[in-house]
DSSP file (Angstrom, degrees, kcal/mol; ACC not computed):
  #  RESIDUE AA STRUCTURE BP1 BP2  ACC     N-H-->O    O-->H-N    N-H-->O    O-->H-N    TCO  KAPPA ALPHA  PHI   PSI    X-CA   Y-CA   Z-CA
    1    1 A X              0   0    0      0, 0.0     2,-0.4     0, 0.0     0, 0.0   0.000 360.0 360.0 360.0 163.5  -19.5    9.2   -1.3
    2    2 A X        -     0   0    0      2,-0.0     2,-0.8     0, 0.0     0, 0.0  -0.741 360.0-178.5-112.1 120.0  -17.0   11.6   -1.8
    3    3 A X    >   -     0   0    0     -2,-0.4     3,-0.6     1,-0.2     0, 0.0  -0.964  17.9-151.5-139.8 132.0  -15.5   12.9    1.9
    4    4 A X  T 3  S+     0   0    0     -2,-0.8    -1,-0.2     1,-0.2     2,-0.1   0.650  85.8  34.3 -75.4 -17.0  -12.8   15.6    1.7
    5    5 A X  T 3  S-     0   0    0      5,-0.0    -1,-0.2     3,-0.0     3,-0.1  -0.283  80.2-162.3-150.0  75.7  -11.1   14.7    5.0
    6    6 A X    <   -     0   0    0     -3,-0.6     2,-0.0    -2,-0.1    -2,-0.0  -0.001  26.3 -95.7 -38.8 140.9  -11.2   11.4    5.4
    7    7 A X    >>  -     0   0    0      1,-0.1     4,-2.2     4,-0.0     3,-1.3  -0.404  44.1-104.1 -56.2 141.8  -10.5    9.7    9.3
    8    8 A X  H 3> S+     0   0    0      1,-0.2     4,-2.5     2,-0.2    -1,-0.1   0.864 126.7  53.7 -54.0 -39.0   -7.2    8.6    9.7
    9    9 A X  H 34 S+     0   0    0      2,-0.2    -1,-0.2     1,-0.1     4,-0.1   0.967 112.4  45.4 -46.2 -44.5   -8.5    4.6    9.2
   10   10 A X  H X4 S+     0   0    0     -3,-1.3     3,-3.8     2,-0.2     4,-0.5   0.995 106.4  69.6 -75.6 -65.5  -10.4    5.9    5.4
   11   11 A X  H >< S+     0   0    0     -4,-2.2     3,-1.8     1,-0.4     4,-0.2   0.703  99.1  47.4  -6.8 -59.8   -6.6    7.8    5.0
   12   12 A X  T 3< S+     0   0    0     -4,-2.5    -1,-0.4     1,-0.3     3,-0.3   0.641 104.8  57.8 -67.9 -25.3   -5.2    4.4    4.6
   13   13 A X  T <> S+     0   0    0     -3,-3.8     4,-1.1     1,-0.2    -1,-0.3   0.479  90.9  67.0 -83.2 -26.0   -7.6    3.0    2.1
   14   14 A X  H <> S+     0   0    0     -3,-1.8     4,-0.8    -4,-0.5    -1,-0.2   0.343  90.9  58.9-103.4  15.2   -7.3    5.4   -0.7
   15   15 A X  H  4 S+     0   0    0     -3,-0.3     4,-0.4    -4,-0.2     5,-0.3   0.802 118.4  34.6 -78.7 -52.0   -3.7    4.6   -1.7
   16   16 A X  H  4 S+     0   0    0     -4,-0.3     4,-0.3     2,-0.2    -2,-0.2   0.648 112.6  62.6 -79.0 -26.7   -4.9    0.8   -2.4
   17   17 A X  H >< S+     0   0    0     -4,-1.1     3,-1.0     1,-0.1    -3,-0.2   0.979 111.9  37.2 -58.3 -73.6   -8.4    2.0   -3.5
   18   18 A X  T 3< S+     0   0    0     -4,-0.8     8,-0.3     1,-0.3    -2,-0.2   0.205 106.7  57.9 -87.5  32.2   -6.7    3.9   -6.5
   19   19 A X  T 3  S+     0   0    0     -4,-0.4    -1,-0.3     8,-0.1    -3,-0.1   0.433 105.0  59.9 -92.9 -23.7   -4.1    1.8   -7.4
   20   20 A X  S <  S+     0   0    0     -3,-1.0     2,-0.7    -5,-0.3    -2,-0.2   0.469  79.5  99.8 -72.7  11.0   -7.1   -0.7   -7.9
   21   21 A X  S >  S-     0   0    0      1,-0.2     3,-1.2     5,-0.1     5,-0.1  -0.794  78.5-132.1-106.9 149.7   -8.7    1.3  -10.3
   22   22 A X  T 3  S+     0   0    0     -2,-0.7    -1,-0.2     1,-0.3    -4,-0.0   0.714 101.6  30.1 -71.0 -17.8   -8.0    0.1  -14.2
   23   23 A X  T 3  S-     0   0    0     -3,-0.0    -1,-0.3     0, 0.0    -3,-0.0   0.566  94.7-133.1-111.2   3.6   -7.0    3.5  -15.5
   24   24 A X    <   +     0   0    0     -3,-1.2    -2,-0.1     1,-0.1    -6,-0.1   0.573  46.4 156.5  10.0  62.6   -5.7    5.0  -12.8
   25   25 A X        +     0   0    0      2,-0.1     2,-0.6     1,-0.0    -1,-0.1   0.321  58.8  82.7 -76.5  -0.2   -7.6    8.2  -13.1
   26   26 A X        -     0   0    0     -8,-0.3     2,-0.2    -5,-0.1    -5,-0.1  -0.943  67.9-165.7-109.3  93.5   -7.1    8.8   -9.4
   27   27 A X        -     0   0    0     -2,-0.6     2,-0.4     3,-0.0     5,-0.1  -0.608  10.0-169.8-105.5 157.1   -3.6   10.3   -9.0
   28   28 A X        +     0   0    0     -2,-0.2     3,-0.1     1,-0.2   -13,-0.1  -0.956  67.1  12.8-150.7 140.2   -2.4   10.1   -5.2
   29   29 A X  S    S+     0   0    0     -2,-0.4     2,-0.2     1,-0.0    -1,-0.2   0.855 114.6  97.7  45.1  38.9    0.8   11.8   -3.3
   30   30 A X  S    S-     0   0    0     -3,-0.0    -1,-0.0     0, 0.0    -3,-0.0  -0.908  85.8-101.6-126.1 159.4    1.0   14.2   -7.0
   31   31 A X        -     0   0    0     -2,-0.2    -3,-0.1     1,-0.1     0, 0.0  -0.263  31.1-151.2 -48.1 152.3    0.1   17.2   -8.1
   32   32 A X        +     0   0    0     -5,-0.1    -1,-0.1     2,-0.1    -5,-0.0   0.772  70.0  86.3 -74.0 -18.2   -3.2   16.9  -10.5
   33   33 A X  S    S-     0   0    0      1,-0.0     2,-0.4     0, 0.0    -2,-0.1  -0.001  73.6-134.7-103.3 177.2   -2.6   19.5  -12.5
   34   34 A X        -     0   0    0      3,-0.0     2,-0.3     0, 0.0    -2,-0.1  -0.933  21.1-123.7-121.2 160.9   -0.4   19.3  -15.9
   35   35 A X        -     0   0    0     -2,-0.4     2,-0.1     1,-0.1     3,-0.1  -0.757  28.1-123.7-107.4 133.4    2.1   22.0  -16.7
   36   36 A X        -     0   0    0     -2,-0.3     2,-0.1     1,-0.1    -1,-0.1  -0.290  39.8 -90.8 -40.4 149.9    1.3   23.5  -20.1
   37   37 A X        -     0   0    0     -2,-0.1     2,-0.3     1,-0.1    -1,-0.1  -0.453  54.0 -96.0 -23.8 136.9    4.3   23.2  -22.5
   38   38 A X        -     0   0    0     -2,-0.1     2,-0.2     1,-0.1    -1,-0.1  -0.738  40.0-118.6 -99.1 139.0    6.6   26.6  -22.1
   39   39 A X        -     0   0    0     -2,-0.3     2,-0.2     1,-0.1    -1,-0.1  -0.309  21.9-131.8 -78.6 128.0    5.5   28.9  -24.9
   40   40 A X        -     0   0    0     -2,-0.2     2,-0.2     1,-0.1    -1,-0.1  -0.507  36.9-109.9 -97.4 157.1    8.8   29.8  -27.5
   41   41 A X        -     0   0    0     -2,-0.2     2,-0.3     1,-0.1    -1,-0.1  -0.541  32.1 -99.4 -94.2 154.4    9.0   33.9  -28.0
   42   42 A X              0   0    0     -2,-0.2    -1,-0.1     1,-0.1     0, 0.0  -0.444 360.0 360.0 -73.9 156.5    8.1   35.3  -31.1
   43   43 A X              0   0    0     -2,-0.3    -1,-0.1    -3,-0.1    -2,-0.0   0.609 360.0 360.0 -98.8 360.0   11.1   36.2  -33.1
């Protein structure tokens, strides 16, 4: 179950939880988001 502010103990678990995962869809200590490409001016 999904708990937004995990106890310091759970804290510890989820670095080593998603590095176990096979696709590593979990990103940890990064932003999630992606930066777009920056958009060229018309000319």
């Amino acid at each position: 179950m999904y708990d937004p502010n995990p106890d310091d103990a759970r804290r510890a678990q989820v670095p080593r939880a998603a590095a176990a995962r096979p696709v590593q869809a979990i990103p940890v200590g990064r932003s999630a988001t992606r930066h777009a490409p920056a958009e060229t001016a018309p000319s």
